[in-house]
C-alpha positions in Angstrom: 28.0 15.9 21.8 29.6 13.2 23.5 28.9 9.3 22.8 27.5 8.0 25.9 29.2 4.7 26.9 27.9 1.4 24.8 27.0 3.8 22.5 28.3 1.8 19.0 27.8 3.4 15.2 27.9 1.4 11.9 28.5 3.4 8.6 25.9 3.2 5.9 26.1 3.2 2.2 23.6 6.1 2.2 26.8 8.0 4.0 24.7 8.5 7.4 25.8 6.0 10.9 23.2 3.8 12.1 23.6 3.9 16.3 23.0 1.0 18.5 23.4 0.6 22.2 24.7 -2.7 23.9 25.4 -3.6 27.8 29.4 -5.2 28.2 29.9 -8.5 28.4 30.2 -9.0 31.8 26.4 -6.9 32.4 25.1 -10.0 29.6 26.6 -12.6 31.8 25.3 -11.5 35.0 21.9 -11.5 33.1 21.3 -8.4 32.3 17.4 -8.1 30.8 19.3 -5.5 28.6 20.5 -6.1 24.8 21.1 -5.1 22.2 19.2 -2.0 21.5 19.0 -0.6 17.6 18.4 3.6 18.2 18.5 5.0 14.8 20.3 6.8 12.1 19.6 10.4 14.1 22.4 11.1 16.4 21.1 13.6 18.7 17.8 10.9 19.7 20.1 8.2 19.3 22.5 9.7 22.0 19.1 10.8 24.2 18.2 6.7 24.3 21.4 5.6 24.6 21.2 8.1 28.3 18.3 6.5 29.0 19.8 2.9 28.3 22.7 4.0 30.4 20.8 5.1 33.7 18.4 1.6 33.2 21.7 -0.7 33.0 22.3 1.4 36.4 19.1 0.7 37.7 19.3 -3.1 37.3 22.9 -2.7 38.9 21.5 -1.6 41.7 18.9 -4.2 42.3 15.8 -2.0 40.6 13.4 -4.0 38.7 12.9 -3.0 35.0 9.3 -3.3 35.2 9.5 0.1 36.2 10.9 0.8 32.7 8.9 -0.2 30.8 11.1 -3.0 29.5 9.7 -6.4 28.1 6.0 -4.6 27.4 4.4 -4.5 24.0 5.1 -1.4 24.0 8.3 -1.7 24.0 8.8 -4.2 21.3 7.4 -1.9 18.9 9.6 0.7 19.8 12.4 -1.8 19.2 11.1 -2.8 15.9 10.9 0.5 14.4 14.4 1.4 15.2 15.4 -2.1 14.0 18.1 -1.9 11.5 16.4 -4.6 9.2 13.9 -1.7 8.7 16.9 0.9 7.7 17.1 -0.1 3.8 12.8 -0.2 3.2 10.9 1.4 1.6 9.3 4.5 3.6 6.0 3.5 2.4 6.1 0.3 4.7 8.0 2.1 7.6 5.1 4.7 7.6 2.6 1.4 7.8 4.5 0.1 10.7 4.1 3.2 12.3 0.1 4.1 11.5 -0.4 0.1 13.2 1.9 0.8 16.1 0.2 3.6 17.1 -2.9 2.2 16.9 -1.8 -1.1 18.7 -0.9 1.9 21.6 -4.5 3.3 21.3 -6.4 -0.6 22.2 -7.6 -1.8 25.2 -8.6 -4.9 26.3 -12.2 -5.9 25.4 -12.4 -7.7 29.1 -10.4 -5.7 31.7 -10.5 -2.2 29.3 -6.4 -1.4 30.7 -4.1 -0.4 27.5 -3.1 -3.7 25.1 0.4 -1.6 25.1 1.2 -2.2 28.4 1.3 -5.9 28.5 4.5 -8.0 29.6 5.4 -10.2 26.5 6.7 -12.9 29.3 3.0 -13.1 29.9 1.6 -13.1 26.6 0.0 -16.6 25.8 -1.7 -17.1 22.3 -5.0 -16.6 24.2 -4.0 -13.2 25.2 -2.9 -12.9 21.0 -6.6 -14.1 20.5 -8.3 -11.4 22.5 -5.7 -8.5 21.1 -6.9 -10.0 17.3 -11.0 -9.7 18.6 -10.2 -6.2 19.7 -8.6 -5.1 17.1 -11.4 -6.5 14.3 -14.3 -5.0 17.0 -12.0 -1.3 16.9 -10.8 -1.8 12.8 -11.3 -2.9 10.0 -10.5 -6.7 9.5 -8.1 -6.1 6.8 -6.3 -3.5 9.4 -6.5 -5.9 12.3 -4.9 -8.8 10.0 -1.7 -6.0 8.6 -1.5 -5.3 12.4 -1.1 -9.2 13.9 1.0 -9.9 10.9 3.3 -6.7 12.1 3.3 -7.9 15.3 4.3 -11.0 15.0 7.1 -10.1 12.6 8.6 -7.5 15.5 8.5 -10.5 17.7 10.3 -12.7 15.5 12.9 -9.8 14.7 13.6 -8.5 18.4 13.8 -12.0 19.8 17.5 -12.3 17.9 18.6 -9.3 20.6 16.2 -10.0 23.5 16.2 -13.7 24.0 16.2 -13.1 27.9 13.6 -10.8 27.5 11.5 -12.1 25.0 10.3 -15.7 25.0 10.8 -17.8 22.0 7.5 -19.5 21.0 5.7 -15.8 19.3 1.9 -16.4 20.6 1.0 -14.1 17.6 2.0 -16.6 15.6 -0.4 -19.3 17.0 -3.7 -17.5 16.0 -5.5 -17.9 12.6 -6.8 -15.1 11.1 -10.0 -14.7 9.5 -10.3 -13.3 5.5 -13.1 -12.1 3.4 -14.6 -14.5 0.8 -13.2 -13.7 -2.5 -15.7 -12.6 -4.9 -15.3 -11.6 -8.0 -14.9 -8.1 -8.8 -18.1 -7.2 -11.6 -16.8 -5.5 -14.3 -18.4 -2.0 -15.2 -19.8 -1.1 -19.1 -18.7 1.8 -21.2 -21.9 3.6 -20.4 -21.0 3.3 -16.6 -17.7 4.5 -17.6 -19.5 7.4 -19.1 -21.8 8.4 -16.4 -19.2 8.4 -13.3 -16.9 10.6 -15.5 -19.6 13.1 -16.1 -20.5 13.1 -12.3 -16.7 13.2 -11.8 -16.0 16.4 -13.9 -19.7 17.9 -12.6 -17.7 17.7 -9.0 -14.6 19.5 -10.1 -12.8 16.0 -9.5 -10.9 15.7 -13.0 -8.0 13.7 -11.2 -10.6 11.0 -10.5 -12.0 11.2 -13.7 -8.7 10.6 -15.5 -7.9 7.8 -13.2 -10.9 6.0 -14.3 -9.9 6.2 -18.0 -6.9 5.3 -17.3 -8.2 2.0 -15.5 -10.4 1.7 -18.4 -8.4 2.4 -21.4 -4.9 1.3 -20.4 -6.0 -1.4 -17.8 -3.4 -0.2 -15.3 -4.3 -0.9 -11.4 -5.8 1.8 -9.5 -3.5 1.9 -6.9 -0.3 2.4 -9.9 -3.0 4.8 -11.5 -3.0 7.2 -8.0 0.6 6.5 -7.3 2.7 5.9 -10.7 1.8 7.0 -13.3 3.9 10.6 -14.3 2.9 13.5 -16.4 6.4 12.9 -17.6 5.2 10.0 -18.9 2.7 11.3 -21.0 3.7 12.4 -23.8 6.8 13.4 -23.4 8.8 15.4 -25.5 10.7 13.0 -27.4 8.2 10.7 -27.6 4.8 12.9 -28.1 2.5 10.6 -29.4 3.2 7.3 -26.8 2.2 7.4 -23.6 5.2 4.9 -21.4 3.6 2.4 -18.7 5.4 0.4 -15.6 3.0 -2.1 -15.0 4.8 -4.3 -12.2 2.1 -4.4 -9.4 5.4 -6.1 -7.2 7.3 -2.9 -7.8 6.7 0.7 -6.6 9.3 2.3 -7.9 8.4 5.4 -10.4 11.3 5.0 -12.9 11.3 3.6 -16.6 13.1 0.2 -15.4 10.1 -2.2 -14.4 9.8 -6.1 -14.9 6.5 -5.5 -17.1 6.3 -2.5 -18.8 5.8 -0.5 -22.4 5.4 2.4 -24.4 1.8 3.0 -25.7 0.6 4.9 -28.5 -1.8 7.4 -28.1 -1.6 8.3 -31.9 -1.7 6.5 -34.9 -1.3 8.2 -38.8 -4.9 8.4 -40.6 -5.6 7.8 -44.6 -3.9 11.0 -45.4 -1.3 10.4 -43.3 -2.0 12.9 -40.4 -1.7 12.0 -36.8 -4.8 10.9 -35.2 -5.7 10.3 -31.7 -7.3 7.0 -30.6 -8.0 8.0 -26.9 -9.8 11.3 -27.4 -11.8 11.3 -24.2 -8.6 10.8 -22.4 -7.0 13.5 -24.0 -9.5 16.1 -23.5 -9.4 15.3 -19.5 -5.8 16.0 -19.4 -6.1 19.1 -21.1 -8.7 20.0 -18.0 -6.0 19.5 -15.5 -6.0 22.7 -13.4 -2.3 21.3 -12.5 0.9 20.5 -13.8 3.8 18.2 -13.5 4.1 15.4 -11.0 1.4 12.9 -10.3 -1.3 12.4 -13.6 -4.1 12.3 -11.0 -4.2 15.1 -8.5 -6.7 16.7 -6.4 -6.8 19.3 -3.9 -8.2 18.7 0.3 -11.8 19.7 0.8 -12.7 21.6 3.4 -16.0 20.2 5.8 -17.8 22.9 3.7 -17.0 21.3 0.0 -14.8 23.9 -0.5 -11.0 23.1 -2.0 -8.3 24.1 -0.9 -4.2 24.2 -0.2 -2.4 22.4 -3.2 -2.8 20.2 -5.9 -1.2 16.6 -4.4 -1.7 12.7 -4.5 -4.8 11.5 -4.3 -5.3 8.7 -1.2 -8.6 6.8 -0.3 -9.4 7.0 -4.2 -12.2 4.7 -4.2 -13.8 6.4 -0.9 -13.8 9.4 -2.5 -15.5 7.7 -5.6 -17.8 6.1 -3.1 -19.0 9.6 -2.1 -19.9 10.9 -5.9 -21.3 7.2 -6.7 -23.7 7.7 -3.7 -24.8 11.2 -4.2 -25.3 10.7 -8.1 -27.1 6.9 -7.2 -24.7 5.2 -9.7 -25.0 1.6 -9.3 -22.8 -0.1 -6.3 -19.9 -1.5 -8.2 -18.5 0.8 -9.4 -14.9 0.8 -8.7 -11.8 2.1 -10.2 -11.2 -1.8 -10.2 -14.9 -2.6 -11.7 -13.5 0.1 -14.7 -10.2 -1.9 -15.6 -11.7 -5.4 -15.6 -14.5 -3.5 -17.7 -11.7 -2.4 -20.4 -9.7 -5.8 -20.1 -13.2 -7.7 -21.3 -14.2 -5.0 -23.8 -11.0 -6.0 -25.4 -10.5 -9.4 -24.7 -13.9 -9.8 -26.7 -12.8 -7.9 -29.9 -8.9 -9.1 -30.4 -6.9 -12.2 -30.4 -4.9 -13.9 -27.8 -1.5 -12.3 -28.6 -2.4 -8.6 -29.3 -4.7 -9.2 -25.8 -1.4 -9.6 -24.1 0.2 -7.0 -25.6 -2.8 -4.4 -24.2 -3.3 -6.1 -21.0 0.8 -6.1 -19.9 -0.1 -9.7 -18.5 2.6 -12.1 -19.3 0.3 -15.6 -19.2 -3.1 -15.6 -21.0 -4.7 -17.9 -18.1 -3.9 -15.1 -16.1 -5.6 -12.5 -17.9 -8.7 -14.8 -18.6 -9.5 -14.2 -14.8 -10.6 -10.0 -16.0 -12.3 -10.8 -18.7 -15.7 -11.0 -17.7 -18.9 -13.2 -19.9 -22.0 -11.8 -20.3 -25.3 -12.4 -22.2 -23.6 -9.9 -25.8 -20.9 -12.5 -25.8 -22.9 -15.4 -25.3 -25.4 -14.2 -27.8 -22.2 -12.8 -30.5 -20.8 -16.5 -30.6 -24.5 -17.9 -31.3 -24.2 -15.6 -34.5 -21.0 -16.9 -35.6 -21.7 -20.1 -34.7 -25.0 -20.1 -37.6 -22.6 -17.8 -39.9 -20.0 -20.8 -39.7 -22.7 -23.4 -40.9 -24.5 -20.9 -43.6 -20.7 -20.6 -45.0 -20.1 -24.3 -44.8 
């Protein structure tokens, strides 16, 4: 296929050519509306715009308005951002987030006049207009979802202006509103009984994926969203290591490899009296060897059809505490329970038994002040440090 004219491509180290499309210098200084254009690393879609590029640049030679086109609308800018090239080397994790809260920016309409948000000029856009696009999309989502899809907007703003400064106006009105937040609380830690009950419910429900998930929260203190997302069978004892179990506890990195900022090898084993291997996390141990899977992820699960039925195959498990939700409910265990509730319920049923330095060493944490913020008091504490407290004066 031929390269349509302004049609440019820049060589990436991944050994693919990342396309952009750009009007001559003597369109810009005419004024052309049209910049620079970023299409993509797929040529064949990349040449398809780049047409389309082509026959607007006509268009505004002839004296047709680009309204018409489409350019300068919101929902243009989004289109531009997600073919930016400052999105080329991330992750795909936060290129598929940019694209769930695009399309749902394209689905909104205005609370007042009801017409598509989408479709608005951004040489119109004032931070009032950013106001009621926030309201509407807290009344349609989730406030945490309407705060990802502001910041995301007013990031594509920022990025496009650099290529569109005739097109897009410099002061970003998304910028200009404050968002609202949730009041912190704090998260109330679960007991071992709890632990107990939900894993009972858990396997009852064929949902052993869940169930080592929140043992794994519990025992090892890892984060439920690593726990769903990182943590390898691989890792589990492995073959040259059978009796340690290796965790990559940096909650700043996603990556699944062995090189992590905080991370270690655990052991899963440790030599009795007579000198025979023993395991210290028996419970866990006997939920791995229920895994109807192998390989891969440590927690899997298969879909569930409308009628409860599984089916399709064993995969990562998404939404996990929604789906915990939905066994907490119909088994009326008590409302906090969390996969998070579970790992600040192991970090405090350890923090109360062993010192500061072999707390650390459990918890992966790197400052004690901020692992005191998961270890939770309650009246046994309270009532243990009485006891010592009158031991200490009977031995004085």
């Amino acid at each position: 296929m031929e390269k349509p004219a302004n049609t440019y491509g820049k060589p990436l180290a991944s050994g693919e050519t990342f396309w952009a499309w750009q009007p001559n210098s003597k369109d810009r200084k005419r004024g052309c509306p049209l910049g620079y254009t970023a299409l993509g690393t797929d040529t064949l879609e990349a040449f398809r715009k780049a047409k389309d590029l082509n026959q607007q640049l006509k268009d505004w030679r002839a004296g047709i308005r680009q309204e018409d086109s489409g350019v300068g609308t919101l929902d243009w800018l989004l289109t531009q951002f997600l073919l930016s090239e400052n999105l080329v080397d991330k992750s795909k994790s936060l290129i598929d987030g940019y694209k769930t809260r695009a399309k749902q920016v394209r689905e909104l309409r205005s609370n007042k006049t009801g017409r598509a948000v989408k479709d608005a000029r951004l040489s119109d856009l004032t931070g009032m207009h950013a106001l009621n696009i926030y309201k509407a999309l807290k009344k349609k989502y989730s406030l945490d979802m309407a705060n990802r899809i502001m910041k995301m907007l007013a990031l594509a703003w920022d990025d496009q202006h650099v290529f569109h400064e005739k097109i897009i106006p410099q002061s970003n009105p998304f910028r200009k509103v404050r968002k609202t937040h949730h009041e912190a609380s704090e998260t109330q830690e679960a007991t071992y009984a709890e632990l107990q009950s939900t894993i009972s419910a858990l396997i009852a429900e064929g949902e052993i994926g869940l169930a080592i998930g929140a043992r794994l929260c519990w025992d090892f203190h890892i984060r439920p969203t690593q726990v769903f997302s990182t943590c390898l069978s691989d890792h589990y004892r492995p073959r040259h290591r059978e009796h340690l179990f290796w965790i990559a506890a940096d909650k700043t990195s996603h990556r699944k490899s062995l090189n992590r900022k905080v991370s270690a090898w655990f052991a899963l084993d440790d030599r009795n009296e007579g000198g025979q291997w023993e395991c210290m996390f028996p419970e866990l141990d006997a939920l791995m060897k229920m895994r109807p899977y192998e390989g891969g992820l440590l927690c899997q699960r298969q879909n569930v059809a409308k009628n409860g039925k599984p089916y399709g195959e064993f995969g990562e498990i998404k939404q996990a505490d929604k789906k915990l939700k939905r066994i907490r409910e119909k088994y009326e265990l008590p409302e906090h329970i969390t996969f998070e509730a579970f790992r600040h319920g192991g970090l405090t049923e350890v923090g109360e038994v062993v010192p500061d330095t072999l707390f650390l060493s459990r918890s992966l944490h790197q400052k004690r002040e901020t692992a005191n913020r998961y270890i939770h008091r309650n009246m046994d504490q309270s009532t243990r440090a009485q006891k010592l407290r009158l031991a200490s004066r009977k031995d004085g």
